[in-house]
VEXNU-47054 format. One record per residue (C-alpha): residue number from 1; residue in three letters; x, y, z. Coordinates in nm, 2 decimals. Layout:
N
+------+-------+--------+--------+--------+
! pati ! timar !      X !      Y !      Z !
+------+-------+--------+--------+--------+
!  NUM !   ALA !      X !      Y !      Z !
...
+------+-------+--------+--------+--------+
***
This chain:
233
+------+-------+--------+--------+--------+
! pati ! timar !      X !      Y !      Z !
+------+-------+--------+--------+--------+
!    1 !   UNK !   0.00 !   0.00 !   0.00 !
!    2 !   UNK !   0.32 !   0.25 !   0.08 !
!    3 !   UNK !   0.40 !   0.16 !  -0.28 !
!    4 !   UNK !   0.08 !   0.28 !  -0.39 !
!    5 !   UNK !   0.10 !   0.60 !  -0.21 !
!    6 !   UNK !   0.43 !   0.68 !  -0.35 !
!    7 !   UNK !   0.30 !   0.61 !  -0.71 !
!    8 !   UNK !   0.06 !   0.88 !  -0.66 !
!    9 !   UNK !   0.29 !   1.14 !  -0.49 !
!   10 !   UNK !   0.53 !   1.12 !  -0.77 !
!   11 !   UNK !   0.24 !   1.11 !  -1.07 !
!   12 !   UNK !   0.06 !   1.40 !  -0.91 !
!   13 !   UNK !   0.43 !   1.61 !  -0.92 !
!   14 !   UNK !   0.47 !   1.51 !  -1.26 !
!   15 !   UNK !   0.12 !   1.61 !  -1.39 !
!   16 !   UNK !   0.15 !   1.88 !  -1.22 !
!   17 !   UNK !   0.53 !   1.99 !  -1.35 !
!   18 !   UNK !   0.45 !   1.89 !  -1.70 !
!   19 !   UNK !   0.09 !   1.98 !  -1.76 !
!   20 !   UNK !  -0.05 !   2.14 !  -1.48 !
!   21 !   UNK !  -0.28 !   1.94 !  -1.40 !
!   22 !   UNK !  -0.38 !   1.73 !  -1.15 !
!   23 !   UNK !  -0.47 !   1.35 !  -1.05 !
!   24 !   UNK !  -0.89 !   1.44 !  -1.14 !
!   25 !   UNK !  -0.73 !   1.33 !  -1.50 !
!   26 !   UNK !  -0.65 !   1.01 !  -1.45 !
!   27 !   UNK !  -1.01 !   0.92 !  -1.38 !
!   28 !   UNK !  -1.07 !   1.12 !  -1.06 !
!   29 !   UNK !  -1.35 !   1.29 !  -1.25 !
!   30 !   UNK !  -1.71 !   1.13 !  -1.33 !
!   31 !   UNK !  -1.68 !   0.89 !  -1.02 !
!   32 !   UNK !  -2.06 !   0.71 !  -1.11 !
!   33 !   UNK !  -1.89 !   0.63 !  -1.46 !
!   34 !   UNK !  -1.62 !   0.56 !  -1.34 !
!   35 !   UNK !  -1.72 !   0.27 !  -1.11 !
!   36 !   UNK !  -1.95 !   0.18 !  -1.37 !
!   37 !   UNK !  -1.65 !   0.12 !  -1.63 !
!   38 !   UNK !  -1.42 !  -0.06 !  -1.34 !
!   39 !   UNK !  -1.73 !  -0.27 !  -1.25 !
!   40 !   UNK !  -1.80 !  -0.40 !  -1.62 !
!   41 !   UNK !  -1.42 !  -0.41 !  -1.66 !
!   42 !   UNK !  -1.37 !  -0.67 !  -1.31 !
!   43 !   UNK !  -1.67 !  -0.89 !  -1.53 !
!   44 !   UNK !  -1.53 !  -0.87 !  -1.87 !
!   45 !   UNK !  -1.16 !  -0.97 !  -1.73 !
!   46 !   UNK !  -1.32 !  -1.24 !  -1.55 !
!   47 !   UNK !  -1.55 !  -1.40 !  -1.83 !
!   48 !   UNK !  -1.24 !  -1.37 !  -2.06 !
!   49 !   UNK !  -0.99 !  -1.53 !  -1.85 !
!   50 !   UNK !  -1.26 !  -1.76 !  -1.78 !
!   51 !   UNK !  -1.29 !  -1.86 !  -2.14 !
!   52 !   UNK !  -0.95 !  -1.85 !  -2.26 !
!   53 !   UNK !  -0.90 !  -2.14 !  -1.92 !
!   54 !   UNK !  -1.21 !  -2.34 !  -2.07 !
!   55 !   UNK !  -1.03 !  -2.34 !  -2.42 !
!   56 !   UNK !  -0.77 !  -2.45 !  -2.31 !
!   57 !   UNK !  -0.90 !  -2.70 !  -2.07 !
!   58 !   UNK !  -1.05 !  -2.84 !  -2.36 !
!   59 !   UNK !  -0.72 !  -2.89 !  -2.58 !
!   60 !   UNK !  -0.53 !  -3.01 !  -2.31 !
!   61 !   UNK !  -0.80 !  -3.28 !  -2.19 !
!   62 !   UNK !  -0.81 !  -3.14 !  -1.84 !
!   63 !   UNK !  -1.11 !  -3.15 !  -1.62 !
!   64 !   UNK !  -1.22 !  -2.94 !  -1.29 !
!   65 !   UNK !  -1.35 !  -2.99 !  -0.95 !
!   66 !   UNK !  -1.48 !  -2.74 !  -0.67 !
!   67 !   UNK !  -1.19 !  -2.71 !  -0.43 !
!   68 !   UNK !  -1.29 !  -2.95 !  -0.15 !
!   69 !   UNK !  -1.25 !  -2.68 !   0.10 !
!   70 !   UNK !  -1.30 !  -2.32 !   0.01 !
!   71 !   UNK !  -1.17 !  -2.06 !   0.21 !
!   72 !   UNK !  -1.38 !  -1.72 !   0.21 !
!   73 !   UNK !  -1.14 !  -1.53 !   0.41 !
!   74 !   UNK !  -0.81 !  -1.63 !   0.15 !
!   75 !   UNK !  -1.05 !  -1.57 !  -0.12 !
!   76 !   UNK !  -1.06 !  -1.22 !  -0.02 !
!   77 !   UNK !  -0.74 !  -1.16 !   0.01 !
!   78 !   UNK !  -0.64 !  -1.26 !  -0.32 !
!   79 !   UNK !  -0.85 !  -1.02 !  -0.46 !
!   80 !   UNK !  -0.72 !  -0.77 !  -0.20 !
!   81 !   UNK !  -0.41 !  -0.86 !  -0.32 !
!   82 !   UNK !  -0.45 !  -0.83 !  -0.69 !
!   83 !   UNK !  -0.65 !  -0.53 !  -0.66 !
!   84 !   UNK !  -0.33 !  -0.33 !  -0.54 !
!   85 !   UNK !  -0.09 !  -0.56 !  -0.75 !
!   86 !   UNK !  -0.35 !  -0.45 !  -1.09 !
!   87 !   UNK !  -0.39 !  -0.04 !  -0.96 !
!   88 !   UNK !   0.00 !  -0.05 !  -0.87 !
!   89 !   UNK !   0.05 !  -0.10 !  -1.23 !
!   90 !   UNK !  -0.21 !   0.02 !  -1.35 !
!   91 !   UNK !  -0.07 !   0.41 !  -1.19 !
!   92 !   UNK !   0.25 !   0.34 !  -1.31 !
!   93 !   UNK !   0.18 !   0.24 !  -1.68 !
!   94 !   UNK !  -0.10 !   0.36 !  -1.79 !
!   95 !   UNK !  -0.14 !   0.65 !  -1.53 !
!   96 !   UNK !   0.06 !   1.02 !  -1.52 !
!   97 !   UNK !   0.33 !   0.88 !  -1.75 !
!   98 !   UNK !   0.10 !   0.80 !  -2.03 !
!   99 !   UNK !  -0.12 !   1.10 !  -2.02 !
!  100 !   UNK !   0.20 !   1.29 !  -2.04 !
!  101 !   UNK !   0.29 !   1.11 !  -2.36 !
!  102 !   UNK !  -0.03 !   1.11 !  -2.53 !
!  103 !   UNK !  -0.05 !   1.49 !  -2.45 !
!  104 !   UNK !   0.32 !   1.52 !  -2.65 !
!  105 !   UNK !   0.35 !   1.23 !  -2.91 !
!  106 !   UNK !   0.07 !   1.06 !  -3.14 !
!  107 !   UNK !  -0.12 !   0.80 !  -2.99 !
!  108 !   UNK !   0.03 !   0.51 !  -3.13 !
!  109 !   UNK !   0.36 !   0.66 !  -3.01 !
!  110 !   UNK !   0.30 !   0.70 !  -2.67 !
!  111 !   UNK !   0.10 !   0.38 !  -2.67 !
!  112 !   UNK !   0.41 !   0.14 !  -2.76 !
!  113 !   UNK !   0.61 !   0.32 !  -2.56 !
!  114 !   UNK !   0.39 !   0.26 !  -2.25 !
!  115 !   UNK !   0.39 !  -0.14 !  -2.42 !
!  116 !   UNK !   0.78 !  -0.18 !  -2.38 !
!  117 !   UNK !   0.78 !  -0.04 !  -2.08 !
!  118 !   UNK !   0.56 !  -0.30 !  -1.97 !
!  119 !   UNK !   0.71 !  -0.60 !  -2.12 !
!  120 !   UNK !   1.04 !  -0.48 !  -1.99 !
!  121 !   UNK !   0.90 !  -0.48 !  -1.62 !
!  122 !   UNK !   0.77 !  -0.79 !  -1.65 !
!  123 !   UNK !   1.14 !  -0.95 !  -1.72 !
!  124 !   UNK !   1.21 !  -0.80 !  -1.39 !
!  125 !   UNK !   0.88 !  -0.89 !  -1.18 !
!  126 !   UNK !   0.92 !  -1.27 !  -1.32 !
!  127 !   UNK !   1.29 !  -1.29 !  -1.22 !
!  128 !   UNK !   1.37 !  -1.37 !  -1.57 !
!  129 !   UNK !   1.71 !  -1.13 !  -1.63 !
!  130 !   UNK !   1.99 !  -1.34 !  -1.76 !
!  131 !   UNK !   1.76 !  -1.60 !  -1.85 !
!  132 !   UNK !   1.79 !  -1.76 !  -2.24 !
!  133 !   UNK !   1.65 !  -1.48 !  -2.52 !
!  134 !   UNK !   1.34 !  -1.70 !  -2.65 !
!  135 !   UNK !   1.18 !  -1.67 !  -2.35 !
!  136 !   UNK !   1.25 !  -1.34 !  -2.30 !
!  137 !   UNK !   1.12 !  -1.20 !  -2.61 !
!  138 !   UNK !   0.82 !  -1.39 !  -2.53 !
!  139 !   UNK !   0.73 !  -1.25 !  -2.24 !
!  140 !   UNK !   0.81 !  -0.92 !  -2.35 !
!  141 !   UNK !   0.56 !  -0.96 !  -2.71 !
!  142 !   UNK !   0.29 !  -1.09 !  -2.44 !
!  143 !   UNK !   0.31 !  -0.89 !  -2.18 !
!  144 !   UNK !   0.36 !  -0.60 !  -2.41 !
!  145 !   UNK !   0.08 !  -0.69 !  -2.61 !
!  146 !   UNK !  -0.12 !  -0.65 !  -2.31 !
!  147 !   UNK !   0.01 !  -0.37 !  -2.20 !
!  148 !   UNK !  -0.12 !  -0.17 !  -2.50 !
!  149 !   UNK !  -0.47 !  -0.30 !  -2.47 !
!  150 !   UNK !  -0.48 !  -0.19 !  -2.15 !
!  151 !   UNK !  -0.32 !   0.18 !  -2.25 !
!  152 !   UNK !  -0.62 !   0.17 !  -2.51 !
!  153 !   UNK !  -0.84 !   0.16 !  -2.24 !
!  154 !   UNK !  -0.69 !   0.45 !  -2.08 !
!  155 !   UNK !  -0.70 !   0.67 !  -2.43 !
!  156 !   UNK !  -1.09 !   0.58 !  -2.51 !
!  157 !   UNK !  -1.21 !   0.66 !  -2.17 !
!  158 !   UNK !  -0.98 !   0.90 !  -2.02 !
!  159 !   UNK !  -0.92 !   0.69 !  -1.69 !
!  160 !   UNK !  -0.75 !   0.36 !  -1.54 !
!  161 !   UNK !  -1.10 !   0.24 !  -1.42 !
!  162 !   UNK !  -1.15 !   0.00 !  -1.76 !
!  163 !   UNK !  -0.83 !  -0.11 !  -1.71 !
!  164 !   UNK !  -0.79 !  -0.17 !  -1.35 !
!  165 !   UNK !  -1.08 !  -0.35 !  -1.40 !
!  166 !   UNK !  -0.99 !  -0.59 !  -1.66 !
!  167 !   UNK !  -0.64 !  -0.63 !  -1.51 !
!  168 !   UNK !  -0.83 !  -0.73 !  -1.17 !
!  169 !   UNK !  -1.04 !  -0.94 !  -1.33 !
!  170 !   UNK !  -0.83 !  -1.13 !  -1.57 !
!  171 !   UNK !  -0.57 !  -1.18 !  -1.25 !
!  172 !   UNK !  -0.83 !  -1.28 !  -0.99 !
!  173 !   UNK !  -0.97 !  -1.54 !  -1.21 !
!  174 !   UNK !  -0.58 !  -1.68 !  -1.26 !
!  175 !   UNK !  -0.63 !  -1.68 !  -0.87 !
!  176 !   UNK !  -0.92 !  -1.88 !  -0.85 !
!  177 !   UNK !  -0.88 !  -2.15 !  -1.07 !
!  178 !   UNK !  -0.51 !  -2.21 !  -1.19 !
!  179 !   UNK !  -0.18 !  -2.26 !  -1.00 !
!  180 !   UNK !  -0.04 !  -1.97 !  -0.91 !
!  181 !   UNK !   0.18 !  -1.74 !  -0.65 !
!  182 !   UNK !   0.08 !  -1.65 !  -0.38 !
!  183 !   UNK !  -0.28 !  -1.74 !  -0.44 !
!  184 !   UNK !  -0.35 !  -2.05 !  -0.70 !
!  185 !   UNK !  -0.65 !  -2.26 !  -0.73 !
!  186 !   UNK !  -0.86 !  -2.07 !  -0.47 !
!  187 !   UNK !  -1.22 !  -2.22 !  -0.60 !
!  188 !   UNK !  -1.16 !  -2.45 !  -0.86 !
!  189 !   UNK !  -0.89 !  -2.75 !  -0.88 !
!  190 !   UNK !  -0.83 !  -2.96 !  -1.23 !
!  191 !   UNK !  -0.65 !  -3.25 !  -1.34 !
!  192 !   UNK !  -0.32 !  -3.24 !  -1.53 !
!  193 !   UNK !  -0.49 !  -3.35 !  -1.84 !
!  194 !   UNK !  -0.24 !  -3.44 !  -2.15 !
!  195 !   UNK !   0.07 !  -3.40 !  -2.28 !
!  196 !   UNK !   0.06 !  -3.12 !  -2.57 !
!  197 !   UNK !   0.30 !  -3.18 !  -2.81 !
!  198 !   UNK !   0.59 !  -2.89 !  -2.81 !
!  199 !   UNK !   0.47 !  -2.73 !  -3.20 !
!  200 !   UNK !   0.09 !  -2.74 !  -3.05 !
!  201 !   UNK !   0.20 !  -2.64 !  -2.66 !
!  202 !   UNK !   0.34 !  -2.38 !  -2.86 !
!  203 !   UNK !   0.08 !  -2.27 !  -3.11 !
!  204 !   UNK !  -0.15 !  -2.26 !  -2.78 !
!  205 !   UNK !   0.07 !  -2.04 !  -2.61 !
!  206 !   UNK !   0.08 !  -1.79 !  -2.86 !
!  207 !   UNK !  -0.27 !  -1.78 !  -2.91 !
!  208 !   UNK !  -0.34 !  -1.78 !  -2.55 !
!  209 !   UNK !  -0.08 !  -1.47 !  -2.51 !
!  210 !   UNK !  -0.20 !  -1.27 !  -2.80 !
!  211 !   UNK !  -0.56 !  -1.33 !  -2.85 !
!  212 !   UNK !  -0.66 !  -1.17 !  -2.52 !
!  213 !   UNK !  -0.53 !  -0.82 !  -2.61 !
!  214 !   UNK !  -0.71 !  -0.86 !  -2.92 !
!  215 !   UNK !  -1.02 !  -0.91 !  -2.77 !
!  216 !   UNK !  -0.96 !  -0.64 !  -2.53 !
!  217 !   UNK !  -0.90 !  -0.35 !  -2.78 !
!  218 !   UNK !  -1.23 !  -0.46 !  -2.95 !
!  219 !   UNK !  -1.42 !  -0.45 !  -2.69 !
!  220 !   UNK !  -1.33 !  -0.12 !  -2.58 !
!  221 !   UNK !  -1.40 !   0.01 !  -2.92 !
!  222 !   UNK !  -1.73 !  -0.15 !  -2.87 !
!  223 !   UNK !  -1.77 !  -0.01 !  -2.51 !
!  224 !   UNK !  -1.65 !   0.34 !  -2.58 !
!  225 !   UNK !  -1.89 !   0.38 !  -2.87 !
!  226 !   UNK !  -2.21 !   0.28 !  -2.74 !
!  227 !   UNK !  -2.15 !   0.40 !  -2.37 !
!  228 !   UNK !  -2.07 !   0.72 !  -2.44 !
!  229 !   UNK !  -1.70 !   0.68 !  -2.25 !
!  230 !   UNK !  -1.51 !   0.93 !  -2.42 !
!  231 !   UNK !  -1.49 !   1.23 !  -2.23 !
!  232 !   UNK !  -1.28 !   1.56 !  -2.23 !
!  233 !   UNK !  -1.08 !   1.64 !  -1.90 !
+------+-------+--------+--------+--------+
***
């Protein structure tokens, strides 16, 4: 939470040093919309995650059980947990620094910047520096990927609430179903299921990284259009 804090000290100097402005434009402003977009945001992550786990479930042969005992209380911690894991990131990526971008460079500019940025982090946060360059690069296209969808979020509706949400959601659902640190298989428990071969483990992967992001950018599209997102700060 001090982490947090920080984030938002430093991105509320930096608005304010660069475009004098302050936090109200990173989605302070609208609250009612606002929780309106991070609420459809939490579902959508969740129902997307959800389905890109029953896709896969069904390629790999794997089937799933209710977790013989379910704890409420850990259950609520995850999502605790992710909640400040998603906005943490959320603030840094695709909060002050961004809108500071998007104010200077064209869109698309500011929006792979933001990307790399993101893919970079994530070689750090996965403890994957020094590690062999395949994996690497794919963590960085994914991630990245991701990464933009999200920023595209944050340039159609003028706030992190989309996003957050969608980051929440997509991580919680990891959470509640799949194995996972700190919190992995909260609800939901499956079997191994079979052995992919290496070109389809591979094909899956891909499709599993890149689709998502995809999905995302249409659906904001979709979302920003008929909601009525897109607001001037």
């Amino acid at each position: 939470m001090i982490g947090i804090i920080v984030i938002l000290i430093v991105s509320w100097v930096l608005l304010y040093v660069f475009e004098k402005k302050n936090l109200g434009v990173l989605g302070g402003y609208h609250i009612k919309k606002r929780i309106f977009q991070f609420g459809v945001g939490v579902l959508f992550g969740l129902l997307l995650n959800g389905f890109a786990v029953f896709i896969h479930s069904k390629i790999a042969g794997q089937t799933w059980s209710i977790r013989p005992s379910i704890d409420i209380s850990e259950i609520a911690l995850s999502f605790w947990y992710h909640l400040k894991s998603a906005l943490f990131e959320e603030l840094v990526f695709r909060g002050a620094i961004l809108y500071i971008l998007l104010s200077r460079l064209k869109a698309t500019y500011a929006l792979l910047i933001s990307a790399a940025a993101f893919g970079v982090y994530h070689w750090f946060s996965y403890g994957m520096l020094g590690g062999h360059i395949i994996p690497l690069v794919y963590v960085f296209v994914i991630t990245g990927f991701m990464g933009y969808a999200w920023g595209y979020c944050f340039l159609k509706t003028k706030s992190i609430a989309l996003a957050l949400g969608i980051h929440l959601g997509w991580n919680f659902l990891t959470a509640l179903c799949l194995d996972g640190s700190p919190y992995g298989e909260l609800l939901f428990v499956s079997t191994d299921g079979k052995m992919l071969s290496e070109t389809m483990g591979l094909i899956v992967s891909v499709i599993k990284g890149l689709a998502p992001p995809v999905v995302i950018v249409m659906f904001v599209k979709f979302f920003s259009r008929n909601k009525k997102t897109e607001t001037s700060q």
